[in-house]
C-alpha positions as CSV (number, residue, x, y, z in Angstrom):
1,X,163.2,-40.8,9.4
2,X,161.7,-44.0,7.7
3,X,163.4,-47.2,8.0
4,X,164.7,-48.9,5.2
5,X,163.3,-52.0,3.7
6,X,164.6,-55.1,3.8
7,X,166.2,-56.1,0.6
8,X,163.7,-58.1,-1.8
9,X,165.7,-61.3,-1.2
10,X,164.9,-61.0,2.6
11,X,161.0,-61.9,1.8
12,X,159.3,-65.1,2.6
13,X,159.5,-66.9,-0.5
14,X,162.0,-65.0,-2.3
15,X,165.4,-66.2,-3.7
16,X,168.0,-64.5,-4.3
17,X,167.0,-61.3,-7.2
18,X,164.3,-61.5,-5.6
19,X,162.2,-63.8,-7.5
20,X,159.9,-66.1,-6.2
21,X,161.1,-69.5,-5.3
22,X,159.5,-72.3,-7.0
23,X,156.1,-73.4,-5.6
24,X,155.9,-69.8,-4.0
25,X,153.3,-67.2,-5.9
26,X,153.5,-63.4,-5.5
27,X,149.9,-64.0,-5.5
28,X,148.8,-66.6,-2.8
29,X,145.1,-65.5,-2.6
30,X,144.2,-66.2,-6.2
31,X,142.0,-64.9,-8.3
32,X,139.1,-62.4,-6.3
33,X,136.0,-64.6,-5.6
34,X,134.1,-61.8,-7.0
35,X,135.4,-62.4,-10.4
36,X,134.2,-65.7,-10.8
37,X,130.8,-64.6,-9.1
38,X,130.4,-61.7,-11.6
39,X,131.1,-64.4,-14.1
40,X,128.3,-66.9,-13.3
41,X,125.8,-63.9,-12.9
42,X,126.7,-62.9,-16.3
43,X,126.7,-66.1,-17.8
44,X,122.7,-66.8,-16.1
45,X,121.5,-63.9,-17.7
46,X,122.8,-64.4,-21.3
47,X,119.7,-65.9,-22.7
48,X,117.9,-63.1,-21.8
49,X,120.4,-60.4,-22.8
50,X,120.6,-62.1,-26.3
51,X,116.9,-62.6,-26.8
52,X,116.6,-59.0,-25.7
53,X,119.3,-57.4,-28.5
54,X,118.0,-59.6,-31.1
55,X,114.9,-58.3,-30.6
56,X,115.7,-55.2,-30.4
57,X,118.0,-55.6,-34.0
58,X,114.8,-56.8,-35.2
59,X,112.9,-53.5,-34.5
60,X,115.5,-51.8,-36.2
61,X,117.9,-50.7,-33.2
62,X,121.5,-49.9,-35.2
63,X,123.3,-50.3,-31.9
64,X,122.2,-53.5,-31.3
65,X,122.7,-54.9,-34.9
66,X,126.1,-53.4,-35.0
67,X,126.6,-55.0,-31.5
68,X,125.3,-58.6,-33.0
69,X,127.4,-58.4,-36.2
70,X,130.8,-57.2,-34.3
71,X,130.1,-60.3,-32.1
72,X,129.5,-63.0,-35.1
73,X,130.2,-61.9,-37.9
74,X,134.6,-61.8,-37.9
75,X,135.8,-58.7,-40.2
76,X,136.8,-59.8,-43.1
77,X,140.1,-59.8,-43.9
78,X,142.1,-58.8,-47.0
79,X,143.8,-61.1,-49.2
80,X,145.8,-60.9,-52.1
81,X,145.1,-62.7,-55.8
82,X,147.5,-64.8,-57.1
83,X,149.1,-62.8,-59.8
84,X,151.4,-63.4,-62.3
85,X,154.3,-62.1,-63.8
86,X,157.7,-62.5,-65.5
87,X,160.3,-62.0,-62.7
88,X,164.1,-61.5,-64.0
89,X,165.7,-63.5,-60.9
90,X,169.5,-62.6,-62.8
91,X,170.2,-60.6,-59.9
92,X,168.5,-58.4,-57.1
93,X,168.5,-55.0,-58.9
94,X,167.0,-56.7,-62.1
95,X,164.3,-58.7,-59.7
96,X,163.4,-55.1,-58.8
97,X,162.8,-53.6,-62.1
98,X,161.0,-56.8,-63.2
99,X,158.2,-56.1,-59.9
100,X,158.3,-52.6,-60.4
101,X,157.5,-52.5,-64.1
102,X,154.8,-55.7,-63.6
103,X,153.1,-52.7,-61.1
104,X,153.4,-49.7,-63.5
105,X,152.4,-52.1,-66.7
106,X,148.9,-53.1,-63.9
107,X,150.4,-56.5,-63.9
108,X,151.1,-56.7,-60.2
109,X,149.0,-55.0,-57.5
110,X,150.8,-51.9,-55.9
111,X,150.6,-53.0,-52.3
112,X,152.1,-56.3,-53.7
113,X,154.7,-54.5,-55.2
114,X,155.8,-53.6,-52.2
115,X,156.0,-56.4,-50.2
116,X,158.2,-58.3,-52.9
117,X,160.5,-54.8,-52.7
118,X,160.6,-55.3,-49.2
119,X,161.1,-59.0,-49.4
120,X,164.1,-58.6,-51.8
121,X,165.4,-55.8,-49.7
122,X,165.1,-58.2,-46.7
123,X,167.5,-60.8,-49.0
124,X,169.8,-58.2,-49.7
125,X,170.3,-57.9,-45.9
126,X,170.9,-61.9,-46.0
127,X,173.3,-62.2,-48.6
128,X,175.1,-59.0,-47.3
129,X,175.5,-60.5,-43.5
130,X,176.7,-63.5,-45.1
131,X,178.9,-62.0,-47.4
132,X,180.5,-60.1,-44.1
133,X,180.6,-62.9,-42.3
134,X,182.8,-64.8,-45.3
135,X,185.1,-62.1,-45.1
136,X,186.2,-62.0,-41.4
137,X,186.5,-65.8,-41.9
138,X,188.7,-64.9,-44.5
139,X,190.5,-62.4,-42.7
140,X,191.0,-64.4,-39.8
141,X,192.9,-67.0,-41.3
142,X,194.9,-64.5,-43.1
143,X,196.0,-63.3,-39.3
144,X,196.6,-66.6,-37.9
145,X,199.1,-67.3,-41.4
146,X,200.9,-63.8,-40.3
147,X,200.8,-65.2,-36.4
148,X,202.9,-68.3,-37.5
């Protein structure tokens, strides 16, 4: 039969949990030495390796122009127009119809749309926490009156 361990707490360097005490790493070698070797060979042959793919990009290679323009080029990202539109900020529900009628009318981009929806329903979710958290206040007090 095979003995137990010792529990983790037992462990040079280990407090109790068994965590590592301060100033004590579950890694005391560091980092490989091959890592940082691999490294400073890679970095020594750059030059080369990009004079090589740009040449290679300019013969017409796909693989290495896709390889160039997924390194330099950074993909663009969307973004959003300002719009406007007339918002009816009454209440939530009429907030609602005003976005929902500035998408159907073209007014407001779709995917726009939705993130005000979902930004109003978000709101909602505020004012509804807060509204609960009135009424236990409220409730509360109404116990401690009935307590004395």
């Amino acid at each position: 039969m095979a003995k137990p361990l010792p529990p983790a707490e037992a462990a040079p360097g280990r407090v109790a949990g068994g965590r590592f005490a301060p100033g004590h790493s579950g890694n005391p070698g560091g980092r490989s030495g091959q890592t940082q070797a691999i490294r400073e060979k890679l970095a020594a042959g750059a030059d080369a390796v990009t004079k090589k793919i740009l040449a290679a990009a300019k013969k017409g290679d796909m693989q290495a122009c896709r390889l160039i323009l997924e390194r330099l080029v950074p993909p663009v990202k969307a973004t959003a127009e300002v719009v406007s539109f007339d918002l009816d900020d009454t209440d939530l529900p009429s907030a609602a119809k005003s976005i929902l009628r500035a998408v159907a009318t073209g007014n407001l981009p779709p995917d726009q749309g939705r993130s005000l929806i979902e930004g109003l329903g978000a709101v909602a979710r505020v004012i509804e926490v807060a509204e609960l958290q009135k009424a236990v206040e409220e409730l509360r007090e109404q116990m401690e009156g009935m307590r004395q």
